[in-house]
Rosetta silent file (secondary structure, phi, psi, omega in degrees, C-alpha in Angstrom):
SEQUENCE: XXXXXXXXXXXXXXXXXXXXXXXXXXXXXXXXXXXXXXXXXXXXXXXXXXXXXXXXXXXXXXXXXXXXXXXXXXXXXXXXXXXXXXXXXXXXXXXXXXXXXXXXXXXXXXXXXXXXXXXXXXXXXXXXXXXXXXXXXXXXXXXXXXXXXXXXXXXXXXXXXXXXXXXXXXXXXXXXXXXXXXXXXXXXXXXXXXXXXXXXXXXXXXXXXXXXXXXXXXXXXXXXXXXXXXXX
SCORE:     score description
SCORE:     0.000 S_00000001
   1 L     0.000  123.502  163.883 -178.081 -126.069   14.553 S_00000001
   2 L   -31.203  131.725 -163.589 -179.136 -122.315   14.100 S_00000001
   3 L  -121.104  163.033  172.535 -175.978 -120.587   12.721 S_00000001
   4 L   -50.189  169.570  164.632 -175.249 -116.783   13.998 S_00000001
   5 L   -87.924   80.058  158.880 -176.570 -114.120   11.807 S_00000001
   6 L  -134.527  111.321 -144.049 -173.786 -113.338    9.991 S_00000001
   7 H   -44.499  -63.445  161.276 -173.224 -113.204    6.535 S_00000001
   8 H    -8.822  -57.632  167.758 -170.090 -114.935    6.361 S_00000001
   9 H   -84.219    8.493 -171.022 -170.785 -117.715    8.453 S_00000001
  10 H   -87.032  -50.428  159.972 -173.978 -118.180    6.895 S_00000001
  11 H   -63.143  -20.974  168.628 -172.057 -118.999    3.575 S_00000001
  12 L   -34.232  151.897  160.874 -170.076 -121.563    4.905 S_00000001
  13 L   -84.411 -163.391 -160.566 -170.974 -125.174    3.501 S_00000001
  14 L   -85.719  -14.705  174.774 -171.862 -127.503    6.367 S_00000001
  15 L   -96.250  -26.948  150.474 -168.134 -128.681    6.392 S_00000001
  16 L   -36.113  -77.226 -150.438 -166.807 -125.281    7.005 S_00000001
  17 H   -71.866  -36.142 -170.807 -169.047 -124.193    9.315 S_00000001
  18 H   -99.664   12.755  179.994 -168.155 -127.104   11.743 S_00000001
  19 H   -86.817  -13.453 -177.443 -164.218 -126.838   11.280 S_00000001
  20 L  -115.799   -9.293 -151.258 -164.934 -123.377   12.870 S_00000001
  21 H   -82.786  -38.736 -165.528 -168.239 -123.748   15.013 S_00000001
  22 H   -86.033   18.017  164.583 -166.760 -125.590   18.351 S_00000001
  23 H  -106.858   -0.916  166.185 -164.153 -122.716   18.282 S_00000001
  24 L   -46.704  145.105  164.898 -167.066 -119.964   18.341 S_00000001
  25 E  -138.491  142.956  141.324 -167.861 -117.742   21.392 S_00000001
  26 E   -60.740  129.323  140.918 -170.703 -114.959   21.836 S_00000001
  27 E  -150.574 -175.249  169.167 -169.660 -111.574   23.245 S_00000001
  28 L  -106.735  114.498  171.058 -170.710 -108.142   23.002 S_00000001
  29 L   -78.376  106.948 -169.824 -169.325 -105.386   21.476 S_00000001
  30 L   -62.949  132.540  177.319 -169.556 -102.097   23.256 S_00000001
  31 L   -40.977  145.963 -176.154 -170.135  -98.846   21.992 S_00000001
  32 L    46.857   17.490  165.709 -166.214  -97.122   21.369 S_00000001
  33 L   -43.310 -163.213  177.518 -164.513 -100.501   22.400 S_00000001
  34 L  -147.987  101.729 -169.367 -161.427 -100.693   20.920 S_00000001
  35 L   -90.515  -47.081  161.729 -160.890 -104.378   19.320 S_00000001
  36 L  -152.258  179.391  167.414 -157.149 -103.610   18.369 S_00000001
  37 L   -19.315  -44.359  -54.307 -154.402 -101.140   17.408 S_00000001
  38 L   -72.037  107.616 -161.274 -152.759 -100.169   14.549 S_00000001
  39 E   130.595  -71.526 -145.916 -149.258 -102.331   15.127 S_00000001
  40 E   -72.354  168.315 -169.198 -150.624 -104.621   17.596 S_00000001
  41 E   -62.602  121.237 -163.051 -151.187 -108.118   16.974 S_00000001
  42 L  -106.778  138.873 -157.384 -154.528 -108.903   16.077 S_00000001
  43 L  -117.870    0.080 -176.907 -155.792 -112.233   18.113 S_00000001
  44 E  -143.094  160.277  175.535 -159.309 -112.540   17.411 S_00000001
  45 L  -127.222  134.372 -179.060 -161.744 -112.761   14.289 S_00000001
  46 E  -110.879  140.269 -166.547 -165.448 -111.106   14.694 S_00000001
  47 E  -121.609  104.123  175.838 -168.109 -112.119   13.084 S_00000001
  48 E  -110.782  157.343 -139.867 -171.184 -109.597   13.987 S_00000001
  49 E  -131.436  -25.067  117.373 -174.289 -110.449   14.102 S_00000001
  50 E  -158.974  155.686 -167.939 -175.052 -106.992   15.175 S_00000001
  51 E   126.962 -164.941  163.896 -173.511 -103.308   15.420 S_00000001
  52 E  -164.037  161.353  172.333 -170.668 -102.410   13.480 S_00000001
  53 E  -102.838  147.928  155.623 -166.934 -101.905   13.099 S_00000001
  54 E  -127.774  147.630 -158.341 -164.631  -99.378   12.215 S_00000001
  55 E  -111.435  106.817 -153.791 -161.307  -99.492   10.554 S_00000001
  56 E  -120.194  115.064  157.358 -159.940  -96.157   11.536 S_00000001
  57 E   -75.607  112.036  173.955 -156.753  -94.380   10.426 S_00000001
  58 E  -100.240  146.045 -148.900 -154.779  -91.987   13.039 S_00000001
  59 L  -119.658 -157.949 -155.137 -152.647  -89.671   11.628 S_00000001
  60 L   -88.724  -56.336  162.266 -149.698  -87.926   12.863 S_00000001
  61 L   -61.982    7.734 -171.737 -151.795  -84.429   14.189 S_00000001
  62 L    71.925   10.123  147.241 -154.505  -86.484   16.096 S_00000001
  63 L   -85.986  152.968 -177.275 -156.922  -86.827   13.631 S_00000001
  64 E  -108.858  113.850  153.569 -158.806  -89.868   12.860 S_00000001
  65 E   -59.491   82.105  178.018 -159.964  -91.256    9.946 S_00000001
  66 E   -54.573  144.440  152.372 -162.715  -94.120    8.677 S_00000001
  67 E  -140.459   19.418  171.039 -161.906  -95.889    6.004 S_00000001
  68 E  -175.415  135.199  159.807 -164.029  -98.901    5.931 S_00000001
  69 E   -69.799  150.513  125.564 -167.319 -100.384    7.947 S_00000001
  70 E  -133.644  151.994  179.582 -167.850 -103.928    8.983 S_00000001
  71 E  -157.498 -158.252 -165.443 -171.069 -105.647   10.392 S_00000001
  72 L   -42.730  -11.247  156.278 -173.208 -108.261    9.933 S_00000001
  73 L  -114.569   42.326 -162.536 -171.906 -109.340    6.754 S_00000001
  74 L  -172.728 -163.302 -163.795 -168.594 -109.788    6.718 S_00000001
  75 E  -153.000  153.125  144.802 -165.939 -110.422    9.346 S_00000001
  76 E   -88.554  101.879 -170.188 -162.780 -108.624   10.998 S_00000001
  77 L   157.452   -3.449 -161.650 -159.720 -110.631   10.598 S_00000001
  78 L   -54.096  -49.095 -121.272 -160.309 -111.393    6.952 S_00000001
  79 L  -121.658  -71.674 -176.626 -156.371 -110.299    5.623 S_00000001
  80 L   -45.763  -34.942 -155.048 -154.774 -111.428    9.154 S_00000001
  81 L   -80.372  -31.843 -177.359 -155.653 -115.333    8.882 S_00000001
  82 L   -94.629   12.064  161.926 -153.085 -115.306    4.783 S_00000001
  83 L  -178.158 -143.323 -167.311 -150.462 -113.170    6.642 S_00000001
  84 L   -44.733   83.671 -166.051 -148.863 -110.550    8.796 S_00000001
  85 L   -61.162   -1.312  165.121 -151.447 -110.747   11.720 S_00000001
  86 E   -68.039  163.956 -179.335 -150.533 -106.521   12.970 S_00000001
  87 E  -111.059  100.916 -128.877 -152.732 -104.849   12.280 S_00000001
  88 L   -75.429  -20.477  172.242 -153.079 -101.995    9.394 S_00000001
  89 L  -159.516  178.485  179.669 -155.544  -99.649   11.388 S_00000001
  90 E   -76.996  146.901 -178.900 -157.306  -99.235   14.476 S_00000001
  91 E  -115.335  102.580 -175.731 -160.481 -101.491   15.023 S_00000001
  92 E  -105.016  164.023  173.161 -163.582  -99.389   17.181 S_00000001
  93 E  -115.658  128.536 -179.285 -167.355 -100.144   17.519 S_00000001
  94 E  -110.032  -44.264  160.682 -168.663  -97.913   16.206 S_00000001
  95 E  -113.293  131.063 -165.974 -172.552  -99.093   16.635 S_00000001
  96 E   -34.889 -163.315  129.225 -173.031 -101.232   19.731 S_00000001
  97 E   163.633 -132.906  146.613 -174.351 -104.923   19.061 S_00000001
  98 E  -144.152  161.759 -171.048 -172.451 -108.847   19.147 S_00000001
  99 E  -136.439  160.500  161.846 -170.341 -110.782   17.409 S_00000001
 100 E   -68.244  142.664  167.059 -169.384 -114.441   17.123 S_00000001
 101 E  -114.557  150.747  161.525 -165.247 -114.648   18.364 S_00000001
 102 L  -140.577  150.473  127.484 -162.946 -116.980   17.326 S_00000001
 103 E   -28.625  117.109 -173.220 -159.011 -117.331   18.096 S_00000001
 104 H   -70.516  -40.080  160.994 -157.375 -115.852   14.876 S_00000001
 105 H   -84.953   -0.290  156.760 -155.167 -119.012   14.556 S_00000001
 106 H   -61.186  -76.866  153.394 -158.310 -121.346   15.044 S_00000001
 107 H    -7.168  -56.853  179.897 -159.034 -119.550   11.832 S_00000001
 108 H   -75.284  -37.646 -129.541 -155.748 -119.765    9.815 S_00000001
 109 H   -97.705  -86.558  152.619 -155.404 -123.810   11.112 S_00000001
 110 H    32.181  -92.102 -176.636 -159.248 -123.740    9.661 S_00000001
 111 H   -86.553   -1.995  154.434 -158.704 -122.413    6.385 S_00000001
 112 H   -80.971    0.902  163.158 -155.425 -124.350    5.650 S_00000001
 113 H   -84.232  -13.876 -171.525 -157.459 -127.229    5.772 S_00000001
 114 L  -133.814  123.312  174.595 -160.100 -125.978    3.307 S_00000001
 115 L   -58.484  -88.946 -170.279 -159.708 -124.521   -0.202 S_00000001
 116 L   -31.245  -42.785 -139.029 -163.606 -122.723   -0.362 S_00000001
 117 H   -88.232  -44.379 -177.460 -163.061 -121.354    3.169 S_00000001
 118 H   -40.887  -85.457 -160.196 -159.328 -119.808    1.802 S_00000001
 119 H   -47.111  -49.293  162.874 -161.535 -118.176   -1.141 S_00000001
 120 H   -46.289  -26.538 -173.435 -164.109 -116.996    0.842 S_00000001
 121 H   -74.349  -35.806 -178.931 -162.041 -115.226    3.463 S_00000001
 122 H   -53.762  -26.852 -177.714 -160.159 -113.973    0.001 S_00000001
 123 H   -89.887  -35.756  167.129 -163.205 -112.697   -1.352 S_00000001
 124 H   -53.463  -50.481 -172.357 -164.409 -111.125    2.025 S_00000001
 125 H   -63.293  -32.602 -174.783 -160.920 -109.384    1.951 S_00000001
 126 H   -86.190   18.203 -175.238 -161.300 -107.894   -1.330 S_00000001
 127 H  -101.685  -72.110 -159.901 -165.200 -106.244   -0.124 S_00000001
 128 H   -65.437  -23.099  168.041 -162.960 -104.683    2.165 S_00000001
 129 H   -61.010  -52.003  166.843 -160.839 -103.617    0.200 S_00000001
 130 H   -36.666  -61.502 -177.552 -163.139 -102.477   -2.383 S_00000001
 131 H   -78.427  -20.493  160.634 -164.574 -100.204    0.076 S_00000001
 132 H   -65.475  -42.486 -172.149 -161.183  -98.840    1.511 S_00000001
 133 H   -87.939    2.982 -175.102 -160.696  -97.823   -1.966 S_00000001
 134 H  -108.809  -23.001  148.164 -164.044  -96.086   -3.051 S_00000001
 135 H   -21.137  -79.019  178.077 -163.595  -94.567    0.576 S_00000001
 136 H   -67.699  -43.378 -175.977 -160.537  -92.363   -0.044 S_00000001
 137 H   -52.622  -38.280  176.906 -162.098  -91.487   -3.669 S_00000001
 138 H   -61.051  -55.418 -162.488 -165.436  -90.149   -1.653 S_00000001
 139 H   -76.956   -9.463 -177.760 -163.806  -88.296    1.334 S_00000001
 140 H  -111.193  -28.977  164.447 -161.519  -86.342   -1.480 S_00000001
 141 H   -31.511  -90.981 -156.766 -164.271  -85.952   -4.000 S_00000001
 142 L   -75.554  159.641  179.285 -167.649  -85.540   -2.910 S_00000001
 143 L   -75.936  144.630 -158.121 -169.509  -82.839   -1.413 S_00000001
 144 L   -68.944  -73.048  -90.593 -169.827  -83.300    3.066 S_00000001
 145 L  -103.337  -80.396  175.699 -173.790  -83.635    2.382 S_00000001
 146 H   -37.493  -30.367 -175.218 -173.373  -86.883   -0.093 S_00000001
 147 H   -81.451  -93.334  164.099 -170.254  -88.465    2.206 S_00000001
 148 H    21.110  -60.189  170.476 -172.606  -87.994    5.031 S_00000001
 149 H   -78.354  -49.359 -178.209 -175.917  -89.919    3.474 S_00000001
 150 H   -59.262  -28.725 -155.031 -173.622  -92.610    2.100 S_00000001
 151 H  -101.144   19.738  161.471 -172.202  -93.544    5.340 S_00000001
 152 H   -82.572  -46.404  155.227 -175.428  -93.576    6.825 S_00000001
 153 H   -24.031  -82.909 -157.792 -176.977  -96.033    4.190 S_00000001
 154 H   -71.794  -20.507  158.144 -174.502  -98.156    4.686 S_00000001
 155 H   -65.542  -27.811  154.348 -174.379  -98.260    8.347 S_00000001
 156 H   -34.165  -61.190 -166.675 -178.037  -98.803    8.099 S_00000001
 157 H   -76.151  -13.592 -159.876 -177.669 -101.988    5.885 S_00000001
 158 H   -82.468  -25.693  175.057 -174.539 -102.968    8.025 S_00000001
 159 H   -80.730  -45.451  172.190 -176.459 -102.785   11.273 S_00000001
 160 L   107.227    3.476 -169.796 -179.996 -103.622   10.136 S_00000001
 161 L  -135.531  151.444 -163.666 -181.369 -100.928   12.436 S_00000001
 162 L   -94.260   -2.121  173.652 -183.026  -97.116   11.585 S_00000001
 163 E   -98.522  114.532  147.690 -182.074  -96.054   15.323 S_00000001
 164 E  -111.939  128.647  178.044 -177.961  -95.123   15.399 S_00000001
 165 E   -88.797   91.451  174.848 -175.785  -94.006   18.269 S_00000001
 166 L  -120.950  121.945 -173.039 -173.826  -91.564   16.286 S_00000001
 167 L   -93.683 -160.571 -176.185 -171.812  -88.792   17.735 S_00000001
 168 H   -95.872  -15.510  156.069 -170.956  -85.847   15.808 S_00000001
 169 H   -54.858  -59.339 -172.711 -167.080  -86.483   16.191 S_00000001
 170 H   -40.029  -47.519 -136.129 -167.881  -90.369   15.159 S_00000001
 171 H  -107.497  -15.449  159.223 -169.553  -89.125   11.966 S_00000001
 172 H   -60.379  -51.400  161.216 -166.752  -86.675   11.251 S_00000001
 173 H   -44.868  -71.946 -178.626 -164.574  -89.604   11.481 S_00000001
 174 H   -27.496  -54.124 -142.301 -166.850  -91.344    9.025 S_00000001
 175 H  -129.165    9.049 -174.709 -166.656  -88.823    6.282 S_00000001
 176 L    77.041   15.094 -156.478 -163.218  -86.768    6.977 S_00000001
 177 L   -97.273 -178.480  159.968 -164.933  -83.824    7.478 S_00000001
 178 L  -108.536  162.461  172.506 -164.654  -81.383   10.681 S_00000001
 179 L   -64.591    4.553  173.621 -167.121  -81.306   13.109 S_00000001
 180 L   -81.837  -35.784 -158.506 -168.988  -77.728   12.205 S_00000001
 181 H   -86.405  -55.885 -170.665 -169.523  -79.287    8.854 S_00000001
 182 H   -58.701  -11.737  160.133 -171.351  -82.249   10.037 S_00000001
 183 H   -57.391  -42.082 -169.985 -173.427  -80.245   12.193 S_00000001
 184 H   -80.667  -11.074 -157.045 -174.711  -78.047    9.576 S_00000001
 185 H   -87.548  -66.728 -157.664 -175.098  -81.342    7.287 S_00000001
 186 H   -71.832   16.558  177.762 -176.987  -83.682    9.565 S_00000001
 187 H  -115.531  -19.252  171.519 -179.414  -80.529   10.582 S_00000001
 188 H   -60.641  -16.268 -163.026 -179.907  -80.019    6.274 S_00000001
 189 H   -98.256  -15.972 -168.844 -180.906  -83.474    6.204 S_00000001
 190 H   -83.801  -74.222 -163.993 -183.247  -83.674    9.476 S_00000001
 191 H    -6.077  -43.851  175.974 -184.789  -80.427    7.633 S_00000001
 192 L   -74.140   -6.288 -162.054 -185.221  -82.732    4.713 S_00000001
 193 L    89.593  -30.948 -175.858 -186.750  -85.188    6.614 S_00000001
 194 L   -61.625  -24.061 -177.380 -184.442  -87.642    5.623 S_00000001
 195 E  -154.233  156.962  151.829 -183.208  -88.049    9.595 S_00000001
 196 E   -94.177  132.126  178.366 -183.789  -87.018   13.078 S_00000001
 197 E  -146.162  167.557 -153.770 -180.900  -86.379   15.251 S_00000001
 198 E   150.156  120.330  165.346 -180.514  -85.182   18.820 S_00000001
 199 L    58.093   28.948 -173.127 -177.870  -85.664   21.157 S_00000001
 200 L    83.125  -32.930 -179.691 -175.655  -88.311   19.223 S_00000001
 201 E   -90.489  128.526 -172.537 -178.868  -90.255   18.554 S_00000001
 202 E  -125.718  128.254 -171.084 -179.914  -90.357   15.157 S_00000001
 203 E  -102.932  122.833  168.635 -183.159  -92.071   13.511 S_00000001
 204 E   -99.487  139.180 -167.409 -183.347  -92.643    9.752 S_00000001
 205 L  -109.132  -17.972  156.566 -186.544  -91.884    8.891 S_00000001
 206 L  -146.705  117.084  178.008 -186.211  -91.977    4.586 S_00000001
 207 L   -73.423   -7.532  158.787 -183.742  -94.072    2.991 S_00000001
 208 L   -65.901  -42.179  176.224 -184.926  -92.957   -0.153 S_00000001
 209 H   -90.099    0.151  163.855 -183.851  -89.445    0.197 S_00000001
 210 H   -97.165    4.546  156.609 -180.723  -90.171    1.743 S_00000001
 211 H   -90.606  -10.668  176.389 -180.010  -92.393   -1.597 S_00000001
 212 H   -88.237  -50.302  179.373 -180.821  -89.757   -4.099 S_00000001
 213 L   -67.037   -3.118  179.822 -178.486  -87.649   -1.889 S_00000001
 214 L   -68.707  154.428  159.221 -175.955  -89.705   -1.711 S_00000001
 215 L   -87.041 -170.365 -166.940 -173.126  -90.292   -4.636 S_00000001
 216 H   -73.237    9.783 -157.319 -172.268  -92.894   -6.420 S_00000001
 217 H   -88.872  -45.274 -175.971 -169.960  -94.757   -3.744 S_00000001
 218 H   -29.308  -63.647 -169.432 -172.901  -95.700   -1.982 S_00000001
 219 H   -84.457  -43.464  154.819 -174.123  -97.950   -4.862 S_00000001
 220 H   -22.186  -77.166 -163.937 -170.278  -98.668   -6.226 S_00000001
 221 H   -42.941  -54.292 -163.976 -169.355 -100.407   -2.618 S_00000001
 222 H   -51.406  -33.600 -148.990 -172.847 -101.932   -2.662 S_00000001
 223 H  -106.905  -29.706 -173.691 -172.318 -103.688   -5.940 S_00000001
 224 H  -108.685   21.123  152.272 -169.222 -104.553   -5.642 S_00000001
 225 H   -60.375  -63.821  167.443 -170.157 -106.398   -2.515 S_00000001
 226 H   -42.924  -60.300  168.986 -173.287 -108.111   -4.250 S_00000001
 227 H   -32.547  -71.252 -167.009 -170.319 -109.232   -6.681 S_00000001
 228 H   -79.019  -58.396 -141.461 -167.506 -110.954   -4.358 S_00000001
 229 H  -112.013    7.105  160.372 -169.939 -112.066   -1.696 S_00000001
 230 L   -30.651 -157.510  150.261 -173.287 -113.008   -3.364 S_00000001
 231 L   -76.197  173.306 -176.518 -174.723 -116.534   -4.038 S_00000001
 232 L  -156.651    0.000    0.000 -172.664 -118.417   -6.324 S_00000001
């Protein structure tokens, strides 16, 4: 059987993969969905196959915060299945696409049956982690122009696609910035060539020059990704 495109389940062994596969469902996740909360109970685990999620902070004054991607290689729910299933931030799609679903205690009942499946979700958890923390180091750091190209890169690799529905509030989220600054940013970079943008739709058109502009978080996250979730 064909398995989704998703990195995670793709790593399973073959004994894994079926302790979870007759609780799989296709659905699609819609641009700005909402998957959960921050507080509420989180009841499902997504596996996408494509689009991507974001794990969004809301603060006390109404702004909103990214502080970590997920897509096609990884999973939301990673953290919830070895404890306290609330949920630590809000979860939005942020680029359209689908994901594999499961029941989040299909999952735990799953991986208390299997050591590798425990480490993998443990190892999934710490990618995320990784990248929450190289996150906050970027958005207080780096220059708008460099936050900007990294989180395009990596929504590139998370989605697999050079066409993104990004508005300029989303991408504000993304990089902490205000929205004035990412206006003047993503029209330096279309200048450069590096993107097209119009209307919320954005094209990349060279990932080379949004990798020289980028900082180093880009290739930190990337690396330490390559690291936990690699072949082994």
């Amino acid at each position: 059987m064909v398995r989704p495109t998703n990195g995670f389940l793709s790593a399973l062994s073959a004994e894994d993969y079926e302790l979870i596969r007759p609780h799989l469902r296709t659905m699609d996740l819609p641009h700005e969905a909402v998957l959960v909360e921050t507080g509420e109970t989180l009841k499902r685990a997504y596996f996408p196959h494509r689009g991507v999620i974001s794990l969004v902070v809301k603060l006390a004054k109404g702004e909103h915060v990214q502080v970590a991607m997920i897509g096609r290689d990884s999973l939301l729910g990673t953290l919830s299945t070895m404890g306290d299933a609330a949920a630590l931030n809000t979860a939005i799609v942020l680029v359209p696409g689908t994901a594999s679903v499961m029941d989040l205690d299909r999952l735990r009942d799953a991986a208390e049956r299997s050591s590798p499946l425990r480490t993998l979700l443990t190892r999934h958890g710490l990618a995320v982690y990784a990248q929450v923390q190289q996150t906050a180091g970027c958005n207080a750091a780096h220059p708008v122009e460099a936050r900007l190209s990294r989180c395009l890169l990596h929504t590139h690799d998370l989605s697999g696609d050079y066409r993104l529905l990004l508005t300029q509030e989303a991408m504000a989220q993304m990089i902490g910035a205000r929205r004035n600054s990412v206006s003047l940013v993503a029209n330096t970079l279309q200048q450069a060539n590096f993107i097209h943008y119009s209307r919320g739709h954005i094209q990349i058109l060279n990932l080379d020059g949004l990798r020289q502009t980028a900082c180093e978080c880009y290739a930190t996250v990337k690396a330490q990704y390559d690291r936990l979730l690699g072949p082994r």
